[in-house]
ROKOL-873558 format. One line per 10 residues: number of its first residue (from 0); for each residue x, z negated, y negated of C-alpha. Coordinates in steps of 0.1 Angstrom, whole numbers, plus 2048, in hexadecimal, padded with zeros to 3 digits. Layout:
# residues N
NUM) X Z Y; ... .
END
This chain:
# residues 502
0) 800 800 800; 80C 80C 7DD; 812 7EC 7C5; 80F 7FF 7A9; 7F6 820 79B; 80C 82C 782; 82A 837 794; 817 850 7AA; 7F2 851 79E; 7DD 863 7B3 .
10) 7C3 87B 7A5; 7A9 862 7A8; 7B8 84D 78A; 7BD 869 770; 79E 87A 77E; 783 85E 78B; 769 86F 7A0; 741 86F 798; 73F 84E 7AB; 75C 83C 795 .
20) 74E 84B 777; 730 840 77F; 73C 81C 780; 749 81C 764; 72D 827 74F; 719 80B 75E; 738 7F1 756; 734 800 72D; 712 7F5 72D; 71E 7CD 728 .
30) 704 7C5 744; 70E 7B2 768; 709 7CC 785; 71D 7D1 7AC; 731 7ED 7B5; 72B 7F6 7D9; 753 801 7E5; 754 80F 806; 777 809 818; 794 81A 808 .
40) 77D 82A 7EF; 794 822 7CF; 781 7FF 7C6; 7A0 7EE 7B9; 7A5 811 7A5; 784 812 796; 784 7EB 78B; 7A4 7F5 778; 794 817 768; 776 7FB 759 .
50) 790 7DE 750; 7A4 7FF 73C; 784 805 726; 774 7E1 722; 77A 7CD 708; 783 7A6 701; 791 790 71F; 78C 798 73F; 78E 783 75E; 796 796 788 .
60) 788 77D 7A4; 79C 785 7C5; 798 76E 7E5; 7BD 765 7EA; 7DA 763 7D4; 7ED 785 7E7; 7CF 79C 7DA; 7D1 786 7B8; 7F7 78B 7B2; 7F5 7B1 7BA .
70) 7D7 7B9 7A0; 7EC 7A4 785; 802 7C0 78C; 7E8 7DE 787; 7D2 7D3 76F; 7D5 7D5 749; 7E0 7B9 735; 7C4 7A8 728; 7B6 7A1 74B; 7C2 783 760 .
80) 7C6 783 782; 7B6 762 79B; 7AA 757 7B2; 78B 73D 7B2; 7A2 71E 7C0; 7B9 723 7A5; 7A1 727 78C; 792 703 79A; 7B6 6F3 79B; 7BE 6FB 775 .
90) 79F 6E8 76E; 79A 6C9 785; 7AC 6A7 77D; 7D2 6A8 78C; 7CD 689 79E; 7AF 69A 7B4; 7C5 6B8 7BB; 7E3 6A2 7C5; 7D1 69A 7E2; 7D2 6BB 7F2 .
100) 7F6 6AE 7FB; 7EC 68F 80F; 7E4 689 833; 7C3 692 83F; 7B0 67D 857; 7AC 685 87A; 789 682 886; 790 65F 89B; 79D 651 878; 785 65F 864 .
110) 769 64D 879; 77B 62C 87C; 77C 632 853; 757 636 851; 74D 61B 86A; 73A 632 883; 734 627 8A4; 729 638 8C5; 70A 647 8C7; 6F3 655 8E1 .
120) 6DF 676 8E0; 6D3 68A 8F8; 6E0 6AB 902; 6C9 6C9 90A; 6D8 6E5 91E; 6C4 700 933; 6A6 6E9 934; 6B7 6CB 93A; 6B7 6AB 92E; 6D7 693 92E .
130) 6E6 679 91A; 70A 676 909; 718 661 8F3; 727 66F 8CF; 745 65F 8C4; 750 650 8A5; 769 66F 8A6; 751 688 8B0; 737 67D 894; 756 67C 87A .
140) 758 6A3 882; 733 6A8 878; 739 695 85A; 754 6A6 84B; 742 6CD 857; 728 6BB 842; 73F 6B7 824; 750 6DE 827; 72D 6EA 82B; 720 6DA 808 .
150) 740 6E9 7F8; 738 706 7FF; 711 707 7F5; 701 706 7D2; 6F5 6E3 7D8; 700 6C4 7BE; 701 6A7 7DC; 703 6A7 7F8; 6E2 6A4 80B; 6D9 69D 832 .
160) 6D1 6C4 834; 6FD 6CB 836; 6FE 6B8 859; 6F9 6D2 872; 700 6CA 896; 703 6E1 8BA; 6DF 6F0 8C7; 6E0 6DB 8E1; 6D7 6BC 8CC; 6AD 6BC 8C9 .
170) 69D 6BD 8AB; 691 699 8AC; 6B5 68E 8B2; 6C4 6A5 897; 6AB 692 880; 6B4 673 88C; 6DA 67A 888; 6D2 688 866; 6CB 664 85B; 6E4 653 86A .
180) 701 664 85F; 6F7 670 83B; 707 653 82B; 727 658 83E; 723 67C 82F; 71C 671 80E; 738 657 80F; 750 66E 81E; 74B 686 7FB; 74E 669 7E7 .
190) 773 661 7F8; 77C 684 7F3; 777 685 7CC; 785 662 7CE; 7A8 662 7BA; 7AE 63E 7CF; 7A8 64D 7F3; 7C7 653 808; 7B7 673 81C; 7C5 694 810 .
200) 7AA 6B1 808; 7A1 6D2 80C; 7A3 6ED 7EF; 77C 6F0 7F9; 778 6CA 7E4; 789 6D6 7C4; 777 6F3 7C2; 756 6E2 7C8; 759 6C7 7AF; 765 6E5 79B .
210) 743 6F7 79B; 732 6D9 799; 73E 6D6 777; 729 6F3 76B; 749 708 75E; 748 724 744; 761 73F 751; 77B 746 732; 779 76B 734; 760 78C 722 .
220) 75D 79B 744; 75F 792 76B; 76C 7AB 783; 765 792 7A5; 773 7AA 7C5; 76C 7A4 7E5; 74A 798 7DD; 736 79A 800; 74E 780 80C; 744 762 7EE .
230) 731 745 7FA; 712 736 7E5; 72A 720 7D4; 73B 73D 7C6; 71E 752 7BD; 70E 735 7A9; 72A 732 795; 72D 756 78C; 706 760 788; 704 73E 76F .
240) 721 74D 759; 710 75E 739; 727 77E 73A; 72D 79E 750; 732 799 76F; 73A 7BC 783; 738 7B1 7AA; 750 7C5 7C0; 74D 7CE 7E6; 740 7D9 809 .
250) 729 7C6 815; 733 7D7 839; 753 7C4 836; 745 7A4 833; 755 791 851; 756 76D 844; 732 762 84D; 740 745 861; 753 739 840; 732 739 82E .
260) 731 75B 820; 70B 764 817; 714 789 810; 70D 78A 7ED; 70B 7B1 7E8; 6ED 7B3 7F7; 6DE 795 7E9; 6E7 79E 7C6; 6C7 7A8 7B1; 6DB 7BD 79C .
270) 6DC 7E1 795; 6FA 7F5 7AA; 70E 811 7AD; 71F 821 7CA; 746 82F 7D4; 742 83D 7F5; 75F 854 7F4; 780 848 806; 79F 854 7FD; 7B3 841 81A .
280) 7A9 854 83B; 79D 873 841; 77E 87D 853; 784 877 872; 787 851 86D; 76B 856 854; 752 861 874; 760 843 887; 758 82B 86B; 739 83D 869 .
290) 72E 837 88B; 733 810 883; 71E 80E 865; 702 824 875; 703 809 88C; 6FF 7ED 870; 6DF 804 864; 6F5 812 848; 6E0 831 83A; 6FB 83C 81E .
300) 718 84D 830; 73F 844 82A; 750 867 822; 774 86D 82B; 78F 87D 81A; 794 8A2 81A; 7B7 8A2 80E; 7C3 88C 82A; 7C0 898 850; 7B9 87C 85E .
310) 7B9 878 88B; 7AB 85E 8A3; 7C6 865 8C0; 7D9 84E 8D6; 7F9 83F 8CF; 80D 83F 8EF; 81E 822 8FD; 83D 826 8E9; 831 83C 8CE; 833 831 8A8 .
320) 81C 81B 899; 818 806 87C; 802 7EE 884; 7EB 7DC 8A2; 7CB 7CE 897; 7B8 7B7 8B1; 79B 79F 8B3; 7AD 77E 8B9; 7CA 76D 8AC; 7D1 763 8D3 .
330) 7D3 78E 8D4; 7EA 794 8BC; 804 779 8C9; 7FE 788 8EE; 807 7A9 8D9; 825 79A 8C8; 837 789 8E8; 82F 7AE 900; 840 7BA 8DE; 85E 7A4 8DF .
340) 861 7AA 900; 862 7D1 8FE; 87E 7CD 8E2; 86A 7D4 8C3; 86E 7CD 8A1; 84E 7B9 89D; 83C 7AC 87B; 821 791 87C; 7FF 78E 85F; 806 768 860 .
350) 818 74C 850; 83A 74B 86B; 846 728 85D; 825 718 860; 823 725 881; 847 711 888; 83E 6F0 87C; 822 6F0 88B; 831 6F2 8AC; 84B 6D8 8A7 .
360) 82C 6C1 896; 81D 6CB 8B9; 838 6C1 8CE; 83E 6A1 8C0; 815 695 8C1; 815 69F 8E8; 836 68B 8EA; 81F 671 8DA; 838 66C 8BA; 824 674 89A .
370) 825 699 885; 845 69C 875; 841 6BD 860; 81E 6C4 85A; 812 6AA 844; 7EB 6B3 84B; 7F5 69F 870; 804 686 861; 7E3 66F 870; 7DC 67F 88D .
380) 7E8 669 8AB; 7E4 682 8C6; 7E6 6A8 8CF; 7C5 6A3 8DF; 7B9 695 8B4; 7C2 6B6 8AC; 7B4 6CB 8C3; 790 6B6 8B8; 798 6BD 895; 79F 6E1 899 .
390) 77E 6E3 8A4; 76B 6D6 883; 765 6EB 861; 77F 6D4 851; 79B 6E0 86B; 793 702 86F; 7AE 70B 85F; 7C2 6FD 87B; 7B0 70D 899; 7C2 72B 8A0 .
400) 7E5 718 89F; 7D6 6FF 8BB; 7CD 71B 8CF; 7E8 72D 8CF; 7FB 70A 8D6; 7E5 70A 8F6; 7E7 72A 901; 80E 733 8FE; 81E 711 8FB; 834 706 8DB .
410) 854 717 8E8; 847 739 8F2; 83B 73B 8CC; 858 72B 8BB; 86C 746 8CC; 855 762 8C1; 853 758 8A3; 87A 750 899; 877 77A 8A5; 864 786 88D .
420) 86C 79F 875; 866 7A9 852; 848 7BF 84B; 85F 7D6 837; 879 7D6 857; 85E 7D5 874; 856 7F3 88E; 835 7E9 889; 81C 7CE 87F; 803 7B8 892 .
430) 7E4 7A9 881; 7C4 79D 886; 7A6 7B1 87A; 79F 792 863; 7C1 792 854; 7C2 7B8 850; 7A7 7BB 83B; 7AE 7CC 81A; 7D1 7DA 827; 7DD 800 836 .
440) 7EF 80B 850; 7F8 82F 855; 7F1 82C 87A; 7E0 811 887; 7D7 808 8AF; 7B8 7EF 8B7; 7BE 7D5 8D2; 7A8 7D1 8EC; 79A 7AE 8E7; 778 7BB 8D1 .
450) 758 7AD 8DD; 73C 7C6 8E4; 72C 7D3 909; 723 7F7 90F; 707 7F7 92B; 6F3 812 939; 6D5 807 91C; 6EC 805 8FF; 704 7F4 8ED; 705 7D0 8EA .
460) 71A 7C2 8CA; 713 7AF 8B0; 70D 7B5 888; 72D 7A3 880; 743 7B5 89C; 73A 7D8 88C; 743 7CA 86E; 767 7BE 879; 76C 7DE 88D; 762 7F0 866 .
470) 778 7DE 858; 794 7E5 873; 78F 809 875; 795 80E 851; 7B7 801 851; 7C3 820 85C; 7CF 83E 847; 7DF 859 860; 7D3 850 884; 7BA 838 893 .
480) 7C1 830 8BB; 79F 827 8C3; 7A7 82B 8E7; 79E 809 8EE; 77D 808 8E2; 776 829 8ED; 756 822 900; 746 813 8E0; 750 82E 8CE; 73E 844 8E5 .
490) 727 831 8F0; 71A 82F 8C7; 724 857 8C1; 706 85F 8DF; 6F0 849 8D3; 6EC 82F 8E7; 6D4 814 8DA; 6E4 7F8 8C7; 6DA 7D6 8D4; 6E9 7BC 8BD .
500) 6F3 79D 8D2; 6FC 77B 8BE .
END
């Protein structure tokens, strides 16, 4: 990907097309409206054609700082570049931000902090009816999911509604629950804004207590990107603000729903206007990706680029490639060591020296000694903590690290890892879909590890696994290797009925 337009602007820039045009005829009119970008279609490149012309100060929105320190790059001067955290941290009291750097509680401490105490409820599986007992630690988990859930709405408490517990809990008993832990929920909020509190925090806390501060934005004019993946927290903020707001983004790649996305380009009552043109891939991929949001009930076709002659053919065992996209994080380290082990020159989407201490944080809990290294562990008296915590809203962040801890063991991936290479030096890359999302590859190969079944009455998949497979087959400029999800792709191009499964 080009860091910068001017050194090599394509005709696009010096020549918009109708589509970019008519974006920014819509942006002149002063008035909030979404701009509905199809992937690669030259979003990033139309934002910067409307922050040219408008006037005053202007403000870009990215989700993560990468995306933020790039545009600071492209755009014009008198627009600013941030994300939404950073925006929070410059105005929330230093002392509540200094506890991002403490300790978090493990679940067992966190429910010997809030005095809970065993509980029974019953457990209905298949019909069945049977009884098991909730522990302190295992309530301390729904507590805190409670907490990240009311970050992440548009609500100003917290309220018994943020507890949400498995579907095998009856409705009587989720009731019931409801009342008994709300003020463990309510006091667990109250310790997190709480200056005098040992536990460390989330960046979800800070932003929360930022938006519940009813903030005016100091800018003329929003450009928020990204916009199907915001959560309600972020959309009241920006719908409240009493300036233009221009909402960027695909609502086909929205593939955050289970981070509390609400997919806010569709839900936007707001005029729009459309840039279906992509200038990454040509048509070949274009009728792949087509096939995908046919499949989502997408009437408005994505078209591919004429000027680039674009294949879907497969890359041989040893033939070049510049990136691997799977499903799973547990598939791209599977790709990485078969890599490593072929002699390869391999690149990995993921922080290598978080990865590392980690493991030796890993190591030393199993070996029952506490977490030297990560100070998040610093509480947690067992590996077995952990894994609980991994498990909960709070920790999710930690989930894929504890797999992958299970699966391969901490030397197998302290190896891999102390092999990596440099992007710039790599044969190739390997990445999840999640992680590839708003990158390009000139050739790209999909793993294996999708989820979808092709039967003899259709194809079963879900909404959200079209969209990550969108989002995936985009990546690519020059060839797609779709071998491995061949069947789906046929399976869809001879229309087989689509049967979403959840």
């Amino acid at each position: 990907m080009s860091s910068s337009v001017v050194d090599s602007a394509p005709a696009y820039v010096t020549h918009p097309t109708d589509e970019q045009l008519a974006a920014l005829n819509m942006a002149m009119d002063g008035k909030s409206f979404k701009v509905v970008a199809y992937a690669g279609a030259g979003k990033t490149t139309t934002l910067n054609l409307i922050a040219e012309r408008l006037r005053g100060r202007g403000l870009y929105l990215a989700f993560n700082k990468g995306i933020a320190t790039e545009a600071q790059q492209r755009f014009p001067n008198h627009v600013d570049c941030r994300t939404f955290h950073s925006l929070a941290y410059r105005h929330v009291p230093r002392d509540i931000t200094a506890k991002l750097s403490l300790p978090r509680f493990s679940p067992k401490r966190l429910g010997d902090d809030l005095g809970l105490r065993t509980l029974q409820v019953r457990r209905q599986v298949d019909g069945k009816s049977s009884y098991i007992n909730l522990t302190p630690a295992r309530q301390a988990r729904f507590v805190s999911d409670a907490v990240s859930h009311f970050c992440s709405t548009h609500a100003s408490y917290p309220a018994p509604r943020h507890l949400q517990f498995p579907s095998w809990v009856s409705a009587a008993d989720a009731e019931q629950l409801r009342e008994t832990l709300y003020p463990a929920v309510e006091q667990r909020w109250l310790q997190s804004v709480d200056t005098r509190h040992p536990a460390g925090i989330g960046h979800d806390i800070y932003l929360k207590l930022w938006a519940l501060s009813k903030p005016t934005i100091p800018a003329d004019f929003i450009l928020f990107d990204e916009a199907q993946d915001a959560d309600p927290l972020m959309m009241g903020i920006l719908t409240q603000q009493p300036k233009q707001v221009i909402y960027v983004g695909d609502a086909h790649q929205q593939i955050y729903e289970w981070r509390g996305a609400v997919n806010a380009m569709k839900k936007l009552p707001l005029p729009q206007t459309l840039l279906t043109q992509s200038f990454r891939f040509g048509e070949s991929i274009a009728e792949v990706a087509n096939l995908l949001l046919n499949a989502l009930q997408e009437e408005v076709p994505l078209k591919g680029n004429p000027k680039r002659n674009s294949q879907t053919s497969k890359i041989l065992a040893n033939g070049r490639k510049d990136a691997i996209l799977c499903r799973t994080n547990a598939a791209a380290m599977a790709q990485l060591l078969a890599g490593l082990k072929n002699g390869h020159k391999v690149a990995l989407q993921a922080d290598a020296d978080r990865i590392l201490n980690f493991c030796q944080a890993a190591e030393s809990l199993k070996a029952g000694k506490p977490a030297y290294g990560v100070p998040e562990l610093a509480y947690f008296y067992s590996w077995g903590d952990v894994q609980d915590y991994s498990e909960t809203t709070e920790g999710s962040d930690l989930k894929t690290l504890v797999k992958l801890v299970d699966d391969h063991g901490t030397n197998v991936l302290t190896r891999a890892v102390n092999s990596l290479s440099n992007v710039a030096d790599a044969d190739y890359v390997i990445s999840t879909a999640h992680k590839a999302k708003g990158l390009e590859w000139g050739r790209v190969q999909l793993d294996d590890d999708f989820y979808y079944d092709v039967t003899t009455h259709g194809v079963k998949i879900s909404p959200e696994e079209l969209r990550l497979l969108y989002v995936a087959c985009t990546r690519a400029k020059d060839n797609l290797d779709i071998a491995n999800i061949k069947d789906l792709i046929s399976g869809l191009k001879s229309g087989k009925k689509v049967i979403y499964s959840t």
